[in-house]
N, C-alpha and C positions, 0 to 999 in steps of 0.2 A: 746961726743954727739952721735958718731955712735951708741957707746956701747946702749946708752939707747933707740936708735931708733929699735936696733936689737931686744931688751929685749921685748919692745912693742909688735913689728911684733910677735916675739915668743910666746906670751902673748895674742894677738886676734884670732892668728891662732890656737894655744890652747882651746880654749874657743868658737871657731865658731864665734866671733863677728865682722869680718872684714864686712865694708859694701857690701852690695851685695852677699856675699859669704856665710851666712846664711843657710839659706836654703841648699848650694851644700854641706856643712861637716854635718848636721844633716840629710840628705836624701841618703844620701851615703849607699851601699847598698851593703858588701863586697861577699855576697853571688855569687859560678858561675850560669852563665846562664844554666837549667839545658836543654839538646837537649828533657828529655821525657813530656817536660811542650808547646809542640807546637801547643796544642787546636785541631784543627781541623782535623790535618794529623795524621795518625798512619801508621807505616809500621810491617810487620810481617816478620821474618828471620827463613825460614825453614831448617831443617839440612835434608841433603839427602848422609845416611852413605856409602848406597852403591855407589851411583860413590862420594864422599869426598867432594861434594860441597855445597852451604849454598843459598839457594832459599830467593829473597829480592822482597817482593809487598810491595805498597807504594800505600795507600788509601786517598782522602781528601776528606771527608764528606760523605762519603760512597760509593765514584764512585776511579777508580785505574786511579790512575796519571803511565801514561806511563807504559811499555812494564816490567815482571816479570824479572830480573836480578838474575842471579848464580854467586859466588864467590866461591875461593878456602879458603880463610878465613874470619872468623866472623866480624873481626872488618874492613875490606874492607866493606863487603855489611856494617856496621854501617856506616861506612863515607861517601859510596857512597849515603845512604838515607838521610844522612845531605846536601849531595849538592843538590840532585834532591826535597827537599824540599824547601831549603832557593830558588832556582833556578824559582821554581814552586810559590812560594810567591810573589817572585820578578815580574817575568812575569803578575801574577795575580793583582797584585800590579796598574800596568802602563795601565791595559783596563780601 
């Protein structure tokens, strides 16, 4: 009896047709979230070779969200304008 309850299970989830859950196996969406699909913010990452550092502005709708930031590497100012966006959303979010 288990055997063929198991086979079932295996059998609707296979197939998308467990009640309710329809819709979540056929909407599923394996793609990553992509960070340069954020609409409205854009940020720009300038190299500044003479002193080795990397210039991070961070614009949302064409006015600069907070203060121009330097990093000594690129992918620091990237992840820093991932915080100070999701950050900035959030805040924006809760007025």
């Amino acid at each position: 009896m288990s055997n063929l309850l198991r086979q079932f299970i295996r059998e609707q989830i296979a197939t998308g047709d467990l009640i309710g859950a329809k819709g979540f196996f056929h909407n599923y969406d394996k793609k990553p979230y992509g960070f340069d699909e954020v609409g409205e913010y854009d940020y720009d990452i300038v190299s500044d070779s003479s002193r080795g550092i990397y210039i991070l502005t961070i614009m949302n709708n064409g006015k600069q969200v907070g203060d121009s930031s330097s990093f000594h590497d690129y992918d620091d100012a990237v992840h820093h304008a991932k915080l100070v966006i999701d950050k900035h959303k959030f805040d924006s979010s809760e007025k």
